[in-house]
C-alpha positions in Angstrom: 98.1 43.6 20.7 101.5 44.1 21.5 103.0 41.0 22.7 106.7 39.0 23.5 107.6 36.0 23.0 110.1 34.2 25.3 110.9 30.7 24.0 113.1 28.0 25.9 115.5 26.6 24.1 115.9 23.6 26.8 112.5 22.6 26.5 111.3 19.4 25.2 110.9 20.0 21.1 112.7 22.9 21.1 116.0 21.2 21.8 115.4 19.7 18.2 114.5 22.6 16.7 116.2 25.2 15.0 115.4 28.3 17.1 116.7 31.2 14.7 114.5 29.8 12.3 111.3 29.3 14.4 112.1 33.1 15.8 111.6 34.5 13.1 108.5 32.4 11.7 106.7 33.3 15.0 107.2 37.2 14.1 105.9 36.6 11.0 102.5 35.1 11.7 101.8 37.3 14.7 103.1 40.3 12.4 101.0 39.3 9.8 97.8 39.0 12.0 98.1 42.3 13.3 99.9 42.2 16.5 103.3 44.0 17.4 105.3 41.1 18.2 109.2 40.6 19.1 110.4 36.8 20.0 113.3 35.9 22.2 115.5 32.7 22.4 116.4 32.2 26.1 117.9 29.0 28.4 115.9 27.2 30.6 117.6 29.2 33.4 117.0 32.7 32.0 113.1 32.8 30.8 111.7 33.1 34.4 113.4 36.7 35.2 113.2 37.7 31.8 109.5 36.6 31.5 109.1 38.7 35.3 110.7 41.9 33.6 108.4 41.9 30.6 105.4 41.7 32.4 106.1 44.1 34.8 106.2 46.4 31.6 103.3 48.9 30.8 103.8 48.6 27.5 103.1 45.2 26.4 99.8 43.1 26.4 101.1 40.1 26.8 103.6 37.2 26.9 103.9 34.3 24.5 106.0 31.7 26.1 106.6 28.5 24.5 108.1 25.5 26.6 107.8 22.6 28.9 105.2 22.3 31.4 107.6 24.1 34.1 108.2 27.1 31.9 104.4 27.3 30.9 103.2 26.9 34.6 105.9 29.9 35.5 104.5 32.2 32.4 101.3 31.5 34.1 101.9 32.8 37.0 103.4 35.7 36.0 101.1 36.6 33.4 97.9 36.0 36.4 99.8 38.1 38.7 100.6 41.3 36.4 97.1 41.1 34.4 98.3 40.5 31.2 97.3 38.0 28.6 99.3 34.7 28.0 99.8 32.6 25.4 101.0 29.1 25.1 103.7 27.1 22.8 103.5 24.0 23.7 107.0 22.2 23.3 106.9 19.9 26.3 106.3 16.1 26.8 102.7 16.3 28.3 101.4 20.0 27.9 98.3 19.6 30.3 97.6 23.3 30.2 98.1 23.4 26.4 95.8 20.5 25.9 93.1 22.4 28.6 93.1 25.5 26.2 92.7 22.9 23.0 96.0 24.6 21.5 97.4 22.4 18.3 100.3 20.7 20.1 102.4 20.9 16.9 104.8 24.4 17.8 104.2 25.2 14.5 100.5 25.1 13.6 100.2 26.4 17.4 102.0 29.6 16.0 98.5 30.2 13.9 96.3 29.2 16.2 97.0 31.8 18.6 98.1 34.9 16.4 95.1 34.6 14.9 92.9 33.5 17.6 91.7 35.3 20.4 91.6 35.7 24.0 89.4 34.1 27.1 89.5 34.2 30.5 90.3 31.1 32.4 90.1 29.6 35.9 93.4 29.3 38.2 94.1 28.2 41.4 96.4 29.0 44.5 97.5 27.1 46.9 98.5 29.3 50.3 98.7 32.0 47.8 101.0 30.0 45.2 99.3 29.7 42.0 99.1 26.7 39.8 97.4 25.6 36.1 97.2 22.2 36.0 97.3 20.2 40.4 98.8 20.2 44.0 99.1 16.4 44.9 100.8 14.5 48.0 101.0 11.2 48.5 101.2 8.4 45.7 102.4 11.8 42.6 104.8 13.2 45.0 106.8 9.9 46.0 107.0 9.5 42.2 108.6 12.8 40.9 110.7 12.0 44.1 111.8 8.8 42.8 111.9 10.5 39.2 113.9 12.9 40.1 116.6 10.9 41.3 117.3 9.2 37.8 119.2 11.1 35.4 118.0 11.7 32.0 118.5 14.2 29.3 115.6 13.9 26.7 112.2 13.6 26.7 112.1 10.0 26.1 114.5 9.6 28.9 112.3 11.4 31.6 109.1 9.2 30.0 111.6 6.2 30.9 112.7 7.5 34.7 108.8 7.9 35.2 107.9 4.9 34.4 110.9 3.4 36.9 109.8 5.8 39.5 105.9 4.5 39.2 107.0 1.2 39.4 109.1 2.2 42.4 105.7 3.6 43.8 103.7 0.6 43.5 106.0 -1.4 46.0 106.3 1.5 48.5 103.0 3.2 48.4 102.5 5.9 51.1 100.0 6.1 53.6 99.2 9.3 55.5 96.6 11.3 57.6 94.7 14.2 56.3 92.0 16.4 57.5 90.0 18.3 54.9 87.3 21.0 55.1 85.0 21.0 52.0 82.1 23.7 52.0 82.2 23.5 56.3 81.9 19.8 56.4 85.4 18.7 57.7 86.8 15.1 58.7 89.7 13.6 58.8 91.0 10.4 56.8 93.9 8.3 56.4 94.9 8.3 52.9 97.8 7.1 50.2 96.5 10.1 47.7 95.4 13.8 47.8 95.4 15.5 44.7 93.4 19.1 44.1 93.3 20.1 40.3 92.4 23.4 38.4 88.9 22.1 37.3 87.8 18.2 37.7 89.9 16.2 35.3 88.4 15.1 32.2 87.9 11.4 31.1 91.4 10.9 29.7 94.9 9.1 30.5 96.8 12.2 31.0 94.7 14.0 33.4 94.3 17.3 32.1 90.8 19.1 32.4 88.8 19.2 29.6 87.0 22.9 30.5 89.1 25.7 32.8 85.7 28.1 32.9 83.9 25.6 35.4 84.7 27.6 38.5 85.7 24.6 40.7 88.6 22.5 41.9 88.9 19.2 41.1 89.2 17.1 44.7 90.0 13.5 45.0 91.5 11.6 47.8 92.9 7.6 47.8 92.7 5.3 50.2 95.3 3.8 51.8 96.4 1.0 49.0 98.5 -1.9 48.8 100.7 -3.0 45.9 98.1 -4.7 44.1 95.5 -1.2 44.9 98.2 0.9 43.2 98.7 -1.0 40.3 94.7 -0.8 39.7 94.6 2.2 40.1 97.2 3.3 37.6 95.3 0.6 35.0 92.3 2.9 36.0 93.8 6.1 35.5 95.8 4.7 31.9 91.7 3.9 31.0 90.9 7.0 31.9 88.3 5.7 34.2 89.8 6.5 37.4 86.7 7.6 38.6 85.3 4.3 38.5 87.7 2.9 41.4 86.3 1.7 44.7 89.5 3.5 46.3 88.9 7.1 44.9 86.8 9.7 46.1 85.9 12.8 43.9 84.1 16.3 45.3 84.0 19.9 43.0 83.9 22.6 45.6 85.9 26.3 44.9 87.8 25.8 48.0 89.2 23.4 50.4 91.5 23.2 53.6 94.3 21.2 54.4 95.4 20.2 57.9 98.8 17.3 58.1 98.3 16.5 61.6 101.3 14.3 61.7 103.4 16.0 58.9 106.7 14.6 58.5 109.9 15.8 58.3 110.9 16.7 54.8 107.0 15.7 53.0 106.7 16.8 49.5 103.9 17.8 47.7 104.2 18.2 43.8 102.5 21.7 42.6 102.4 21.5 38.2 105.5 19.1 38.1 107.2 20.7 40.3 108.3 19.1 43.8 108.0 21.1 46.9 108.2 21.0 50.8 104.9 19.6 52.2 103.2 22.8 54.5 101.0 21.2 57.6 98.0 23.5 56.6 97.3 24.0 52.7 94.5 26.4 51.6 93.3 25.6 47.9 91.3 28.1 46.2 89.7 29.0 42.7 90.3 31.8 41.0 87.2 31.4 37.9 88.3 33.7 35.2 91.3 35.7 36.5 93.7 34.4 33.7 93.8 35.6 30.4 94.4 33.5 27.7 95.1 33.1 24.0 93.6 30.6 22.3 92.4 28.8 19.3 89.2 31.2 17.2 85.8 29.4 18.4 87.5 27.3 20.6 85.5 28.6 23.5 82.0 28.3 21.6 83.5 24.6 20.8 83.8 23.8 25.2 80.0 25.6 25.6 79.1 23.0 23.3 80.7 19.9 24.8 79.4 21.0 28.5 75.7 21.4 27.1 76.1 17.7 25.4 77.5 16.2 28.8 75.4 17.5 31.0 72.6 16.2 28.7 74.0 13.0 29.0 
């Protein structure tokens, strides 16, 4: 395949990492497997457009883009929209989407993994026509990358330390708000402190990440309205990895669902893959099963058929 590489030097790992020298390692493995490959080094401000230009090409397959989970969500995106096949460096502080597609988190042995891989077709979803990998969430996430965001910090570590100040910040001042949902016609209306509508149900881990993207559902669970003490359970929960086991939460799988705010206020957030945005009063969610194409790991898709089959037998 002929492919690009667009690598942001601002994100996460990479700021640590000497990017001439990784450049030219990446063209060597994916030159050696085969592919026609040319990496490029960009800023955190630059890889968008560039990544946009490149796939808007008709000469390239695809577009390896290595990053944060911004920079991965927005290579998403623009891969989904233009058809062509994506691959993903993971060189972020969580990499949800990376840890979805079972991609060696190391930047280096991910390198392998993927020029030598192959690709599959994943699930992703939209939100009034705005696609995301990973979850749209109100409430309880979007008061915290609120609170998060007004802390400075300049590392990794630093934005793991404004988090945990901003979720501590959260469970003093949880919100409460009124939601109307319609899931598969059935529609009713509740008041709530969380929404959150993920790419695929979340798997039974800390970081909530899905453990299968080819399920063909979202992911929909909902909070009710919590007190201090609630909040702080349910983050114990959630750090468990046993959310699902709290009285508060409920969860549905359904390939679409509607979102009415009767009583939106003025300047409500939601958070779409990190990424904090004004609240809309009506939100349509949908999935997309198998419209984004994606490098990953050899057998790594034989390796999910087989960890389905032994849960559902469970």
């Amino acid at each position: 395949m002929k492919l690009v590489g667009f690598f942001n030097r601002d994100g996460g790992t990479f700021r640590t990492t000497d990017m001439d020298v990784y450049e030219r390692r990446a063209e060597a493995i994916f030159r050696g497997a085969g592919h026609d490959f040319e990496a490029i080094v960009f800023s955190g401000k630059e890889i968008v457009p560039a990544m946009e230009r490149a796939a808007r090409r008709d000469d390239i397959d695809g577009i390896v883009a290595g990053g944060g989970d911004g920079t991965i969500a927005a290579a998403a995106s623009i891969a989904w929209k233009n058809g062509v096949v994506l691959g993903v460096i993971p060189a972020g502080t969580m990499n949800l989407f990376a840890r979805s597609l079972r991609v060696p988190l190391d930047i280096w042995d991910a390198l392998d993994a993927l020029a030598f891989g192959e690709v599959d077709n994943v699930d992703i979803a939209s939100a009034n026509g705005k696609p995301f990998i990973h979850q749209f969430s109100a409430g309880l996430h979007a008061r915290m990358v609120r609170y998060r965001n007004a802390y400075t910090y300049r590392s990794r570590f630093g934005k793991m330390r404004a988090s945990t100040r901003a979720a501590l910040g959260v469970v003093f001042n949880p919100p409460e708000f009124e939601v109307e949902f319609d899931v598969a016609g059935v529609r009713e209306r509740r008041h709530v402190s969380a929404i959150s509508v993920s790419n695929n149900p979340f798997g039974e881990n800390a970081l909530l990440y899905a453990d299968d993207l080819r399920g063909g559902e979202l992911g929909f669970y909902t909070a009710k309205p919590l007190r201090p003490f609630g909040v702080a359970l349910l983050a114990i929960d959630m750090l468990r990895g046993k959310f699902r086991e709290n009285a508060d939460v409920m969860e549905l799988h359904t390939p679409e669902v509607n979102l009415h705010f009767p009583a939106l206020r003025a300047k409500a957030n939601c958070v779409m893959d990190g990424e904090l945005l004004p609240l809309e009063r009506d939100v349509s969610l949908k999935l997309h099963a198998g419209e984004l194409k994606v490098l990953v790991r050899r057998g790594v898709a034989e390796e999910v058929d087989q960890d389905r089959r032994r849960s559902s037998a469970t």
